[in-house]
C-alpha positions in Angstrom: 0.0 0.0 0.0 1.4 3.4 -1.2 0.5 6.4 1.2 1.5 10.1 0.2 3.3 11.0 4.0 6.7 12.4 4.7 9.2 10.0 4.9 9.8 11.7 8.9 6.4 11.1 9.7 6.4 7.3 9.1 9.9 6.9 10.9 8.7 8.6 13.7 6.0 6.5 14.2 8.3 3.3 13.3 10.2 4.8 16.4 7.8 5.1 18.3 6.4 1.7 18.2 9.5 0.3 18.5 9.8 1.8 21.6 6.5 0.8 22.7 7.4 -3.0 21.8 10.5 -2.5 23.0 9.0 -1.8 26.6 6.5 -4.0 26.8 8.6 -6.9 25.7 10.8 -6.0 29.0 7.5 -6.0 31.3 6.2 -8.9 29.7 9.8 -10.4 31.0 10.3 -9.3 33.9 6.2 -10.2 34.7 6.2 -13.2 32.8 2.6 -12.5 32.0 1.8 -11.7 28.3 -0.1 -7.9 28.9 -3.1 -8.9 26.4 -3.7 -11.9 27.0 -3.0 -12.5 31.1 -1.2 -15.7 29.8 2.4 -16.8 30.6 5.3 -15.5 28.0 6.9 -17.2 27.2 5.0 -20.1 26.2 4.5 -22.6 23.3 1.4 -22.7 21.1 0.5 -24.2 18.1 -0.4 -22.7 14.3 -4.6 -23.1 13.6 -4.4 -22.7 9.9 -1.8 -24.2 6.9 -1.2 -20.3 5.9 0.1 -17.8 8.5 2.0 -14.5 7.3 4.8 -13.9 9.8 5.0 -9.9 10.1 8.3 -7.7 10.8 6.2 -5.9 13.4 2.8 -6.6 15.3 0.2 -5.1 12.3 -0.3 -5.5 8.7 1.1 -2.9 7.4 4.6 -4.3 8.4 6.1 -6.2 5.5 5.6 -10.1 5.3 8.8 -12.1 5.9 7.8 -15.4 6.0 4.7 -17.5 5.1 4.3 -20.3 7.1 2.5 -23.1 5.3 1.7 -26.0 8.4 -1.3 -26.2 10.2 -0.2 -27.5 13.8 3.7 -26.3 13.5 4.4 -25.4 16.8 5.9 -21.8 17.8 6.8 -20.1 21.0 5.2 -16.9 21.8 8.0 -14.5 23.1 6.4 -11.5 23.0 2.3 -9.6 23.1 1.1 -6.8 21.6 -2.5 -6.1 21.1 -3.8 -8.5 19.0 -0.7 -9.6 17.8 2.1 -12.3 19.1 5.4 -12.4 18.5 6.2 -16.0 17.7 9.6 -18.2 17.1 10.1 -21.3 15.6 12.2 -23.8 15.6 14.5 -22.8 13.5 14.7 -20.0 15.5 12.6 -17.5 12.7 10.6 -14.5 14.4 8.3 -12.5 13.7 4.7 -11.4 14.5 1.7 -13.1 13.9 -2.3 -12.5 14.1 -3.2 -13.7 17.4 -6.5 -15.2 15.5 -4.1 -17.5 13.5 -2.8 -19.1 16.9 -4.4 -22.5 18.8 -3.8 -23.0 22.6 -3.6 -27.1 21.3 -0.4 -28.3 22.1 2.2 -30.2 19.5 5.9 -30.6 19.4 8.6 -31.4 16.5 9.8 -34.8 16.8 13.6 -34.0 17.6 14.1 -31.1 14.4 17.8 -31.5 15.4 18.5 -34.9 14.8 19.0 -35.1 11.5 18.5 -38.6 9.9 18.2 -40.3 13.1 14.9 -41.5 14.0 13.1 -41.6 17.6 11.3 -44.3 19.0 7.8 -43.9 20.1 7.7 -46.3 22.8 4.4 -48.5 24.3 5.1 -47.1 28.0 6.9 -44.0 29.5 10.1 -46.6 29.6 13.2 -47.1 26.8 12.8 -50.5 28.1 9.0 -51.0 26.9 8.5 -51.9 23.1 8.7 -49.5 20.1 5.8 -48.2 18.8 7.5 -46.5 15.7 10.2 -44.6 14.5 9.7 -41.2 13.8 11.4 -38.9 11.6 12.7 -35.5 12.7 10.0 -33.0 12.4 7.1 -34.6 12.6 4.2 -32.6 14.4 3.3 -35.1 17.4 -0.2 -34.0 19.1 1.1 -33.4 23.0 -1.6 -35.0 25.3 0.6 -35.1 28.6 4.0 -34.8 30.1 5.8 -35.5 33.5 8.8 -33.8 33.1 10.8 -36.8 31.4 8.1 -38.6 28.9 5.5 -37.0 26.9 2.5 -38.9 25.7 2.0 -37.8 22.5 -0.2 -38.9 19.3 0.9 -38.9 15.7 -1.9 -40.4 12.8 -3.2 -43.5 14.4 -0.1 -44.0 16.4 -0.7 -43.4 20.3 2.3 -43.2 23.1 5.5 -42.0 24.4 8.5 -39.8 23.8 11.1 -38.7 25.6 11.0 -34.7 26.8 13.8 -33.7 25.3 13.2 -35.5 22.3 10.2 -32.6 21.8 10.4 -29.6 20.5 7.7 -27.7 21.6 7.7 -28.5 25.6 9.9 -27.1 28.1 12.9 -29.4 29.9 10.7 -30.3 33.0 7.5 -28.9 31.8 4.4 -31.2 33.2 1.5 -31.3 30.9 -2.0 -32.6 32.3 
């Protein structure tokens, strides 16, 4: 969109809202609580549709950087503005998104950082119980629980447990009910 406004009016708004971000991102820190939504930050979440834009800054008229194209790709909201979150994913891309386009549904990447080695999705919360399946890196595992060790996770018709840190998309020690 082309608007006829001096070039120092738009950078002084640019500055300003920087600034504003800026500050709340440091009192969303220091709080831990997001300051639109009353919710922890940070916090994992999970992409609702196969088409999010990720934004340079929290509205539309920022420029589009990125086009996500997943539906249930997990992404850490770091940051809140308004309607808008600023997410990371885990390839460690950021940027802002709609907070419309976002699910409160937990999932996890099977293990994005082993690449070409499988993980086993075991029967029981054990390495000693039977193998389920191997799963490639980055597959989207639905999160149903996790104890701080072993998440029980679903994946297709495929029901039962990965290790934590296995997950990307839970926190070391994070218990899931």
């Amino acid at each position: 969109m082309i608007r006829n406004v001096p070039a120092w009016s738009s950078l002084g708004r640019s500055f300003a809202l920087a600034a504003c971000v800026a500050s709340m991102g440091l009192a969303a820190q220091a709080e831990q609580i997001g300051s639109a939504s009353g919710l922890s930050v940070p916090r994992y979440v999970s992409l609702k549709s196969d088409r999010v834009n990720l934004h340079e800054g929290p509205s539309k008229d920022h420029r589009t950087t990125w086009v996500f194209q997943r539906a249930g790709l997990p992404v850490e909201i770091t940051a809140e503005f308004e309607t808008w979150r600023k997410v990371r994913d885990s390839e460690g891309a950021e940027g802002w998104v709609l907070h419309s386009l976002l699910s409160g549904r937990r999932t996890a990447l099977v293990a994005p950082w082993k690449k070409g080695i499988d993980s086993a999705l075991h029967e029981k919360a054990s390495a000693q119980s039977a193998t389920i399946a191997k799963l490639q890196p980055n597959v989207i595992a639905n999160v149903r629980s996790c104890d701080g060790t072993w998440c029980r996770v679903s994946i297709d018709s495929f029901s039962g447990y990965l290790q934590q840190s296995d997950l990307w998309g839970v926190y070391p020690n994070e218990k899931i009910d």
